[in-house]
C-alpha positions in Angstrom: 0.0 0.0 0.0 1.2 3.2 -1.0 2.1 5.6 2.1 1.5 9.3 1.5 4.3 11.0 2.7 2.9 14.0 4.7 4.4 16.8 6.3 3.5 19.5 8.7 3.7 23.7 8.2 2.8 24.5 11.8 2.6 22.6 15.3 -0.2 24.4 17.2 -3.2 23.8 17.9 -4.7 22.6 14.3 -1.9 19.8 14.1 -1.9 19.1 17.9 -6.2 17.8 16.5 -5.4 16.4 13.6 -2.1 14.4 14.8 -4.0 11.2 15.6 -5.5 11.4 12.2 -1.6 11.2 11.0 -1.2 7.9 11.9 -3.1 6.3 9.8 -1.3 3.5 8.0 -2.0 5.8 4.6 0.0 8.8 5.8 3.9 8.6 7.1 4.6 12.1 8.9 8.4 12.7 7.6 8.8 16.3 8.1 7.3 19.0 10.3 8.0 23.3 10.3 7.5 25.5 13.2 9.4 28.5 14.9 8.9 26.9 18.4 12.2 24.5 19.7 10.0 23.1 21.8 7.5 21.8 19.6 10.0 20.4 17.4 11.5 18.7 19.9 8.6 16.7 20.6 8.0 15.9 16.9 11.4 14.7 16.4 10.7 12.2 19.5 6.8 11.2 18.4 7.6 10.9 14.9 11.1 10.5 14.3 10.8 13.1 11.5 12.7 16.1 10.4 11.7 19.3 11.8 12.4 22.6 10.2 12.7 26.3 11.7 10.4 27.7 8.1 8.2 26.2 5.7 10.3 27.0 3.2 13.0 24.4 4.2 9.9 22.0 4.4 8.7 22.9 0.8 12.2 22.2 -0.2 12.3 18.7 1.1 11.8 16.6 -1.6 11.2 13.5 0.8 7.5 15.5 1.4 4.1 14.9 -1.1 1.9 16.2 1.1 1.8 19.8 2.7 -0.5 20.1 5.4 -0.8 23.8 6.1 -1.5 24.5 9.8 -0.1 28.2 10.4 -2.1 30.9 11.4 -5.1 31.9 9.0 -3.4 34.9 7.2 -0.3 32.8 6.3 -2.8 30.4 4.4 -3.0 31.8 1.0 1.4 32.6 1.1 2.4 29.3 2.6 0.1 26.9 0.0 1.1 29.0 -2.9 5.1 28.2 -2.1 4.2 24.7 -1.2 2.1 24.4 -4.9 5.5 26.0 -6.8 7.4 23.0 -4.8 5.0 20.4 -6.4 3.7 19.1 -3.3 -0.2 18.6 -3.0 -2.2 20.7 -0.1 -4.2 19.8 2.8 -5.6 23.6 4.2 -6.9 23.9 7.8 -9.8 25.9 7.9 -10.4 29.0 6.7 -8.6 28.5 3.7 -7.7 32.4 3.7 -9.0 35.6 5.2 -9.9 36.9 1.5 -11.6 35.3 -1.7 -8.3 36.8 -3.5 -6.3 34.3 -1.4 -8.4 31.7 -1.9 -8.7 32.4 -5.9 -4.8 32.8 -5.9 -4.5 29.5 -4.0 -6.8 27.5 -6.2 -5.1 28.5 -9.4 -1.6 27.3 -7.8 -3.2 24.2 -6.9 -4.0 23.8 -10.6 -0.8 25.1 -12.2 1.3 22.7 -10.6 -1.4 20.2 -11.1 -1.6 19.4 -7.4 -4.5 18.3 -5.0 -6.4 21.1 -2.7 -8.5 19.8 0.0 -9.5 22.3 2.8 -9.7 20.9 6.5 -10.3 19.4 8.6 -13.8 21.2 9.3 -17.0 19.2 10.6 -18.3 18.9 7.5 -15.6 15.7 7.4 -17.4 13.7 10.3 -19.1 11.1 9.6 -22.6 11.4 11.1 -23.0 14.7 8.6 -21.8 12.3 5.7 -24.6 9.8 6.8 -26.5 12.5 7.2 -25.9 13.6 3.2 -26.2 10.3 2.2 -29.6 9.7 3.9 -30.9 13.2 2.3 -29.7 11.8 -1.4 -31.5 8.5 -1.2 -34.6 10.1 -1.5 -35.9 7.8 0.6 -37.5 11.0 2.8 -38.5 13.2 0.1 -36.6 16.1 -0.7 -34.7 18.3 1.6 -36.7 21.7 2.7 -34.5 23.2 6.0 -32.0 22.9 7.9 -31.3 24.3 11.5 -27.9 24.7 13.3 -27.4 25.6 16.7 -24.3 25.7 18.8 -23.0 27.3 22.5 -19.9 26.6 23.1 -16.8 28.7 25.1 -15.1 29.9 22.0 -14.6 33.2 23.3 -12.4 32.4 26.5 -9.9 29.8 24.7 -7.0 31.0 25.2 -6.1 33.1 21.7 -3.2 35.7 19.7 -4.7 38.3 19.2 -4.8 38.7 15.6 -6.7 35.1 16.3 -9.3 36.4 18.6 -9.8 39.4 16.1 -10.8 37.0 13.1 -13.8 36.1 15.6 -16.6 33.6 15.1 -17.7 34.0 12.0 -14.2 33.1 10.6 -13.4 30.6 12.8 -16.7 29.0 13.7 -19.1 29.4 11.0 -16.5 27.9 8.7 -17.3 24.6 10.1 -21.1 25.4 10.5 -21.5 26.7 7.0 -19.8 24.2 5.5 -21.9 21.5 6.9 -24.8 23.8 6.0 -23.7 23.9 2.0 -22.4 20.4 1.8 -26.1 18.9 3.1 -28.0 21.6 1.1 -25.9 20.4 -2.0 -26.4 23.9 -3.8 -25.3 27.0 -3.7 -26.1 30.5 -1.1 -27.7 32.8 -2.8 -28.8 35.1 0.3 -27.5 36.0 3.6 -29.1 38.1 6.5 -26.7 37.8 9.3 -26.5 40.0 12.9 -23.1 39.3 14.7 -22.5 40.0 18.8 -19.7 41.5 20.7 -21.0 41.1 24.2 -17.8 41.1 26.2 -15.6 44.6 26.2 -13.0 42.7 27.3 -13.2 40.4 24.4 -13.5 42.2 21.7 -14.4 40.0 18.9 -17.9 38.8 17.3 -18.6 36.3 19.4 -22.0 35.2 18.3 -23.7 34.8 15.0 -27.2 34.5 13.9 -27.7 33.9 10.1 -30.4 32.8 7.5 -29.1 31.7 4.4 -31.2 31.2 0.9 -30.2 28.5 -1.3 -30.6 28.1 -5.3 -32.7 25.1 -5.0 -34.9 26.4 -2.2 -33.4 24.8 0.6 -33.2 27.8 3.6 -31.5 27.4 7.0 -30.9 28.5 9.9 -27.2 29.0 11.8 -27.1 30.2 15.3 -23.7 30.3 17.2 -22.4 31.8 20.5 -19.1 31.6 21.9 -19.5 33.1 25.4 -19.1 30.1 27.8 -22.8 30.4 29.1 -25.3 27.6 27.9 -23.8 24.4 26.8 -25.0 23.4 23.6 -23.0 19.8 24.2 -26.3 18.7 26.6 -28.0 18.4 22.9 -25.2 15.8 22.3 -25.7 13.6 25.0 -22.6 15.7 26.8 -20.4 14.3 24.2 -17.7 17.0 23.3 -16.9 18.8 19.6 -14.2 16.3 20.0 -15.9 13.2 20.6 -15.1 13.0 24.5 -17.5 12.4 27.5 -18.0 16.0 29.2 -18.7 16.3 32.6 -21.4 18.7 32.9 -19.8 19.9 36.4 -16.5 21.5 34.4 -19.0 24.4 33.7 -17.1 27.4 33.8 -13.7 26.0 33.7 -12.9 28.0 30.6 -13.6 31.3 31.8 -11.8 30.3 35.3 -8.5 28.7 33.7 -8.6 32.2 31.4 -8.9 34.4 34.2 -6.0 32.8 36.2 -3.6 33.0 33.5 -0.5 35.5 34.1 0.0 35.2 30.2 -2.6 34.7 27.7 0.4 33.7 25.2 2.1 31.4 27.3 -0.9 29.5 28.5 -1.7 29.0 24.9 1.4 28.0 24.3 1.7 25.7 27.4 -1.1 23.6 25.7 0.1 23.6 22.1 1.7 20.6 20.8 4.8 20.6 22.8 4.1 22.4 25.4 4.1 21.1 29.0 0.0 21.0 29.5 -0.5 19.3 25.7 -2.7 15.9 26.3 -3.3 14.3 22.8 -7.0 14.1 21.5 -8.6 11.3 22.2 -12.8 9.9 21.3 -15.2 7.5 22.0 -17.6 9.1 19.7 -17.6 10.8 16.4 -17.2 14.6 16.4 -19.6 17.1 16.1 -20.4 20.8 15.7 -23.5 21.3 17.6 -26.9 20.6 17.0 -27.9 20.1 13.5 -31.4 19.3 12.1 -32.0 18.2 8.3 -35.9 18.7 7.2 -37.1 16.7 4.7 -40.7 16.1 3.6 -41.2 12.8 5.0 -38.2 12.9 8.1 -36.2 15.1 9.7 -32.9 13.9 10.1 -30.6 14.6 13.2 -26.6 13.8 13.0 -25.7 12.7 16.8 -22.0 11.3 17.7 -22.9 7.8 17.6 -25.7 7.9 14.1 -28.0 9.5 12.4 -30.9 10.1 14.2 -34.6 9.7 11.8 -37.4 11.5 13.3 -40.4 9.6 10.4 -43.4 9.7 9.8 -44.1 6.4 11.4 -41.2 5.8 12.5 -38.3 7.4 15.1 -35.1 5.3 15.3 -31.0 5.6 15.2 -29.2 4.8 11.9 -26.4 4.1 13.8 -22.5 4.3 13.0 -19.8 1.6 14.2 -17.4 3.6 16.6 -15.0 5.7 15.0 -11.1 3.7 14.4 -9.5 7.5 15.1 -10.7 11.1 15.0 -10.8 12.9 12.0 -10.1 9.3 9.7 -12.5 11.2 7.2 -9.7 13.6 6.1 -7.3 11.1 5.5 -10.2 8.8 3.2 -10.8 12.4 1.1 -7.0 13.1 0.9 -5.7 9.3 -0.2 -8.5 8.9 -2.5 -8.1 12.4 -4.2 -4.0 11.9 -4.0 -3.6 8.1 -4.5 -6.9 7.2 -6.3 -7.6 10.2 -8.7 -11.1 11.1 -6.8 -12.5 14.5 -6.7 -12.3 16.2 -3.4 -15.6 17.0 -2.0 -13.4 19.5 0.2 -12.3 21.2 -2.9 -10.6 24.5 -2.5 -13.7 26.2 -4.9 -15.9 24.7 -2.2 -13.7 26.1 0.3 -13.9 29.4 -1.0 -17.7 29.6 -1.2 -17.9 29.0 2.2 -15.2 31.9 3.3 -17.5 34.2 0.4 -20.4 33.2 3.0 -18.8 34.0 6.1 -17.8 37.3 4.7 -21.3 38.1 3.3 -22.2 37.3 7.3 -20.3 40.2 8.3 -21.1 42.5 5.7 -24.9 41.8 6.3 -24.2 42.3 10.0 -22.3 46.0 9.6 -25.0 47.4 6.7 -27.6 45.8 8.3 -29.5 44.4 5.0 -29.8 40.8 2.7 -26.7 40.1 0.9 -27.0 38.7 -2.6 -24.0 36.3 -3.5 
């Protein structure tokens, strides 16, 4: 079996989620990039890999096929445009870029050098939203009408850079939400009426979201988000976390707390980044999710839960249920062999990618002139 030889711009926090996902028997990790001596240390050690001070001495590698491209957002669009030149292929984290120029400039790399673009790992990889899509295409319910989305979570008091806190929800929340929202409607936003919240002085960032978004095929749905550590959307989820871990509902608060106590924002970030001295690798009994999502169809309405598909009938209310996941996040690596390896299309494309930054940037336009956006 062919090994796809992977490696790494950028050790935070993205990489520190998807590392688990590495090692796969499809992927061997053979070179990592990161300013931090600390965090290469503990690469060399878990991976036995090469670890550079830039990306550009991990472009240069010619051992590497795969770039996965895990710096900060607004180093997206540079950082897969010199890995592209190199001829390696591209896994994105999400948000592809901070501008559709970025993502247009990225996407027409990708295809000069004839290389793969997949953008992720969002929660529009897990696999109760694939059931979920797969369920909606049978037909089997009738055709899809609405969806709703709804997710609390304590986004806000993570511990963030402050160019990072500034990007806010919308950029780095309802990338996951809308994507999940596009890839079930399968078609594409033509209206958005968003209204965004900054309810914390102290946090300065747009926090929460409400949204309503009109498709081409008249699907509409709904996306509500809020970030401020109050309500606990995860008691929809059974208290199964975004990450597919069993919550204990008596941690409420811990976020804010943990913030609070901090002498350095910075270095407590840092302290839990890959590396650091507090970093516990991710671990699931359950698949991932991203709140609370409900799929109407004529006949059903179809819920994604971390163990199935829930199907809410007409005579009918039972679990479609999903064999435990074999690791978090194995979804990217199925999308990223099969587009590399096996010639598939990605269903993560970067033009997918980029229609769902071009909605999360009608969201704040809709929000600051207070009217329906028209894509």
């Amino acid at each position: 079996m062919k090994k796809l030889r992977l490696g790494v711009a950028g050790l935070g926090r993205a990489f520190a989620l998807m590392s688990v996902a590495f090692r796969d028997a499809r992927v061997e990790v053979v070179a990592g990039a990161d300013p931090r001596p600390e965090a290469l240390k503990r690469f060399a050690k878990d991976y036995r890999a090469r670890g550079y001070a830039t990306v550009e001495e991990l472009c240069a590698d010619p051992a590497v096929e795969v770039v996965y491209i895990a710096t900060p957002h607004e180093l997206h669009a540079p950082h897969a445009r010199l890995a592209a030149g190199a001829g390696k292929h591209l896994l994105v984290e999400k948000p592809m870029a901070l501008s559709l120029e970025d993502c247009g400039s990225m996407i027409q790399a990708a295809r000069k050098a004839g290389v793969v673009l997949i953008v992720g790992h969002s929660h529009a990889f897990d696999a109760p939203i694939l059931k979920t899509r797969e369920l909606i295409r049978s037909g089997a319910f009738g055709a899809l009408r609405m969806i709703s989305a709804l997710d609390f979570t304590d986004f806000v008091y993570r511990p963030r850079r402050p160019e990072e806190l500034a990007t806010g929800a919308v950029f780095n929340q309802a990338a996951h939400q809308v994507d999940i929202l596009r890839l079930l409607a399968a078609a594409k936003v033509r209206s958005v009426r968003a209204f965004t919240g900054d309810f914390d002085a102290a946090r300065a960032t747009d926090g929460a979201y409400s949204c309503l978004l009109g498709f081409d095929n008249g699907v509409f749905a709904n996306a509500v988000y809020s970030g401020y550590a109050h309500f606990d959307s995860d008691e929809f989820m059974g208290w199964s976390s975004e990450l597919g871990q069993k919550k204990d509902p008596k941690s409420y608060g811990l976020a804010r707390k943990a913030l609070r106590s901090a002498k350095s924002e910075l270095a407590f970030k840092s302290a839990r980044n890959y590396g650091g001295r507090q970093f516990k690798e991710a671990t699931s009994t359950a698949y991932e999710h991203f709140g609370l999502f409900i799929a109407s169809c004529e006949k059903a309405d179809l819920r994604p839960l971390p163990n199935g598909v829930m199907i809410y009938g007409d005579r009918e209310r039972r679990l479609e249920r999903l064999k435990p996941p074999k690791r978090p996040r194995v979804e990217v690596i199925d999308e990223l062999y099969g587009a590399v390896v096996k010639g598939r299309a990605p269903v993560h494309s970067g033009e997918s990618a980029m229609a769902t930054l071009e909605v999360c940037l009608a969201m704040r336009q809709s929000s600051r002139e207070r009217r329906d956006v028209f894509l």
